[in-house]
Backbone as CSV, one residue per row, in Angstrom:
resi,resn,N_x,N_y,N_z,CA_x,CA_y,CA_z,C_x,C_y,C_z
1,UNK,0.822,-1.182,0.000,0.000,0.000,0.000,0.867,1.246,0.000
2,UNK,0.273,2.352,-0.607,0.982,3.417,-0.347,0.431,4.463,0.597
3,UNK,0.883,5.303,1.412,0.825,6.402,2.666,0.765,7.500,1.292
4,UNK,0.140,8.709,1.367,-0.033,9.463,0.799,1.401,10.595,1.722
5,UNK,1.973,11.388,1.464,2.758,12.036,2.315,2.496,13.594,2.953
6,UNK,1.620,13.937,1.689,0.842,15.236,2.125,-0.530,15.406,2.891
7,UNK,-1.296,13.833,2.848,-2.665,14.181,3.343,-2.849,12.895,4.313
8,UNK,-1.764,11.585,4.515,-1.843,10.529,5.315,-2.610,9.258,4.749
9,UNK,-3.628,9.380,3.534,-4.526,8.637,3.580,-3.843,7.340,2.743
10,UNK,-4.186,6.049,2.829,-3.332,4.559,2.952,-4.208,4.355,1.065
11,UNK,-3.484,4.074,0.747,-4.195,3.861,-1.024,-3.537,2.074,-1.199
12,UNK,-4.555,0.978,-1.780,-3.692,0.143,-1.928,-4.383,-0.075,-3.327
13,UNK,-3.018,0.285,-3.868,-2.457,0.307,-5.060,-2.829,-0.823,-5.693
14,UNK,-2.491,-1.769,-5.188,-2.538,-3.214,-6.045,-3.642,-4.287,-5.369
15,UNK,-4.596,-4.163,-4.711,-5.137,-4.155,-4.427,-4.774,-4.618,-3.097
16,UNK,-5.806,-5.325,-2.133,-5.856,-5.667,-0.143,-5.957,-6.857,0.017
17,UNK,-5.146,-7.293,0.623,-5.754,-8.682,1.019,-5.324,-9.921,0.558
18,UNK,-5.004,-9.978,-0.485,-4.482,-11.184,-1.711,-3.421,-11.729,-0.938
19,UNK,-2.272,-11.541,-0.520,-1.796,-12.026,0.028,-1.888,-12.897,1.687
20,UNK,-2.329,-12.204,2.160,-2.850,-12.492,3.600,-4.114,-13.847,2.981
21,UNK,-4.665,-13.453,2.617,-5.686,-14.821,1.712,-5.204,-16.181,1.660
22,UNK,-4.206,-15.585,0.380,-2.901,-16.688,-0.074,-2.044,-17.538,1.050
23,UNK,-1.144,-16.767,1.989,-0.795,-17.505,3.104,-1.563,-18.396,3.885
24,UNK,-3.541,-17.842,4.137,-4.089,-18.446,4.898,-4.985,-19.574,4.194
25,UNK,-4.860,-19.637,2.473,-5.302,-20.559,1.843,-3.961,-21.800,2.091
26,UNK,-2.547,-21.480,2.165,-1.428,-22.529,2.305,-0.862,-22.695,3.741
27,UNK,-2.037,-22.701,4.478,-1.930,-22.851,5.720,-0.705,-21.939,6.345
28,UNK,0.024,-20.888,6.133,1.333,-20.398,6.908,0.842,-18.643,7.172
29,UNK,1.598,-18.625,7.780,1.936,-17.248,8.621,1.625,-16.420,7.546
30,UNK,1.105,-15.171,7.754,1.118,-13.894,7.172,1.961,-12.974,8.120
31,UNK,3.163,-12.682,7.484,4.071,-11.896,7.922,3.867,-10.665,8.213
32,UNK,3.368,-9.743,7.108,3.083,-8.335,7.222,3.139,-7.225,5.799
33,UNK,2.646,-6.445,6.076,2.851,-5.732,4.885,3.610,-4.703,5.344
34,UNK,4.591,-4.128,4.221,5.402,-3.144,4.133,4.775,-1.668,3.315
35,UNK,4.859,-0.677,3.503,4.329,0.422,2.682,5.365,0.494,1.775
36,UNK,4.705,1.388,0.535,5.765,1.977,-0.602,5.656,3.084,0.072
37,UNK,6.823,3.201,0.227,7.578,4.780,0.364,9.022,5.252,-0.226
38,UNK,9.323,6.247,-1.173,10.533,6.574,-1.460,11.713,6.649,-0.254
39,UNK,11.307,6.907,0.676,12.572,6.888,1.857,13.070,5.804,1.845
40,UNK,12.304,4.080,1.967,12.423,3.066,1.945,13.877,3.126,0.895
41,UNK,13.642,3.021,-0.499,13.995,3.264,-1.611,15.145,3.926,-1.589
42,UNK,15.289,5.341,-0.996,16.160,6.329,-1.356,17.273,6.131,0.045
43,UNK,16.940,5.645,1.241,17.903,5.057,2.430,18.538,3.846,1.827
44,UNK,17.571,2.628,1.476,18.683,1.314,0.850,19.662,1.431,0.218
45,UNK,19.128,2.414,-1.050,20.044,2.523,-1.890,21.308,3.625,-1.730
46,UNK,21.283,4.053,-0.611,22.358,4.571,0.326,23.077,3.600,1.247
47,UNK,22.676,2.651,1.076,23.462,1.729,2.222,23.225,1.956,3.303
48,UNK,22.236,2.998,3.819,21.650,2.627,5.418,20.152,2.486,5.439
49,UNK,20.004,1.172,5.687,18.294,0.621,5.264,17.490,1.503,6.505
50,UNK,16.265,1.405,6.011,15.295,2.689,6.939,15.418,2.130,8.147
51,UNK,15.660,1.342,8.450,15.887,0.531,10.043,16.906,1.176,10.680
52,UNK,18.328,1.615,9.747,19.203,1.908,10.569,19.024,3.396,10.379
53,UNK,18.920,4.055,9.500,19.019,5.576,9.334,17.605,6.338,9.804
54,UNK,16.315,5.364,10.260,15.243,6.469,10.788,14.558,5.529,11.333
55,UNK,15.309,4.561,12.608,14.888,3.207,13.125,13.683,3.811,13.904
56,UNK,13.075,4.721,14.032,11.874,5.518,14.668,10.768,5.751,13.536
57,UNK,11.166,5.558,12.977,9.900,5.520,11.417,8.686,4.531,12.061
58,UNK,7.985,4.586,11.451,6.372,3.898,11.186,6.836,2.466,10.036
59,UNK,7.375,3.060,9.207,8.065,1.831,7.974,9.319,1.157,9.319
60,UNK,10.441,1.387,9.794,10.917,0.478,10.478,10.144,-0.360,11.411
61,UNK,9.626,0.113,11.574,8.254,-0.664,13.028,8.310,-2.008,12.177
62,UNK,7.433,-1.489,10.921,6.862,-2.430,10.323,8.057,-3.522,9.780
63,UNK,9.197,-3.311,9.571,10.387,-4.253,9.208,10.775,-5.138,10.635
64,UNK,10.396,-4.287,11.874,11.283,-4.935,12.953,9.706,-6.242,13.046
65,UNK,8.791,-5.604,13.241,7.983,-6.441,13.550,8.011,-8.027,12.723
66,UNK,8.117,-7.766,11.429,8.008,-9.281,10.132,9.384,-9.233,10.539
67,UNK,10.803,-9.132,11.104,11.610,-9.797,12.111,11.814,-10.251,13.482
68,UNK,10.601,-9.900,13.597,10.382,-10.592,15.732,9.702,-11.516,15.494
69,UNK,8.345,-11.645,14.271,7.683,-12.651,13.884,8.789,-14.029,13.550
70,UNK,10.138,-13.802,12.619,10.624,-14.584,11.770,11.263,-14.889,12.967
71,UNK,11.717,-14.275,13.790,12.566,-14.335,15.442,12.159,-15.483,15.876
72,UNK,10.857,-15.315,16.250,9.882,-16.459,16.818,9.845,-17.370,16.444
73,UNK,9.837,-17.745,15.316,9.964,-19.067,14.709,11.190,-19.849,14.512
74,UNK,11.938,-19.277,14.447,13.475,-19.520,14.389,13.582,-20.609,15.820
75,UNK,13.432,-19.243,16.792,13.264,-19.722,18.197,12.655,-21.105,18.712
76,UNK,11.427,-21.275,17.656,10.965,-22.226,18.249,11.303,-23.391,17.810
77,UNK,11.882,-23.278,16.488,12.425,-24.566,15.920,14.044,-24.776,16.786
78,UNK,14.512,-24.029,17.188,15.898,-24.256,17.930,15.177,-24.902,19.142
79,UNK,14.039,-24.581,19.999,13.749,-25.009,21.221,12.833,-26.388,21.146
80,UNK,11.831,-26.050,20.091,10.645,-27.079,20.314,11.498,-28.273,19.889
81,UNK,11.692,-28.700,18.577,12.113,-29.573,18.287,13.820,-30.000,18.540
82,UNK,14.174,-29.023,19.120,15.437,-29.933,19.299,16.393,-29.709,18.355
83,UNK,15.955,-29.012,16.696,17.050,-28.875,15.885,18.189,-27.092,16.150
84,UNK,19.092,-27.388,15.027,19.828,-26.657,15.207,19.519,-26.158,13.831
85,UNK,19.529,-24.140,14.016,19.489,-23.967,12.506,20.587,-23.831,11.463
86,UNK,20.673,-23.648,10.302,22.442,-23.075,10.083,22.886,-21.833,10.766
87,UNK,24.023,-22.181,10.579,25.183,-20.593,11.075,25.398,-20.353,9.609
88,UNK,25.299,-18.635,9.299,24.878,-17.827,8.401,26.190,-17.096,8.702
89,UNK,27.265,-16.923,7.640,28.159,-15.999,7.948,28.285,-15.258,6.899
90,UNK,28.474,-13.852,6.870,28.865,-13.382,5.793,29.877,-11.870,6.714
91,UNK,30.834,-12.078,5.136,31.982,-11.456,4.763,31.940,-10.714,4.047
């Protein structure tokens, strides 16, 4: 969806819902939706993603949150079952 920047009001562009549908037609998690916003856009492509350069945003919320969700699950597969996940290194 997009945030309008001058008047606030939420426009979805491509349409609502389809996804959240989709996940709950294949039985899994609906993560979250992200807004279009040029900051998004114009911070990445600076090399400091909106998380790190305006981690107080309304758009970071929404990134930390679909990572506390992915957190959780991680978590629970390290605890519930007993497995181990990979170690992820990068250089």
């Amino acid at each position: 969806y997009y945030i309008c920047p001058k008047c606030g009001d939420e426009a979805h562009i491509f349409g609502h819902g389809g996804a959240k549908a989709e996940a709950a037609r294949l039985s899994t998690e609906f993560l979250g939706e992200v807004p279009l916003d040029i900051a998004i856009r114009q911070t990445s492509d600076a090399g400091e993603p909106i998380v790190v350069s305006k981690p107080n945003s309304p758009h970071a919320k929404v990134y930390r949150e679909i990572a506390a969700k992915i957190w959780d699950k991680v978590q629970a597969i390290q605890g519930g079952a007993g497995r181990k996940t990979p170690r992820i290194v990068m250089e």
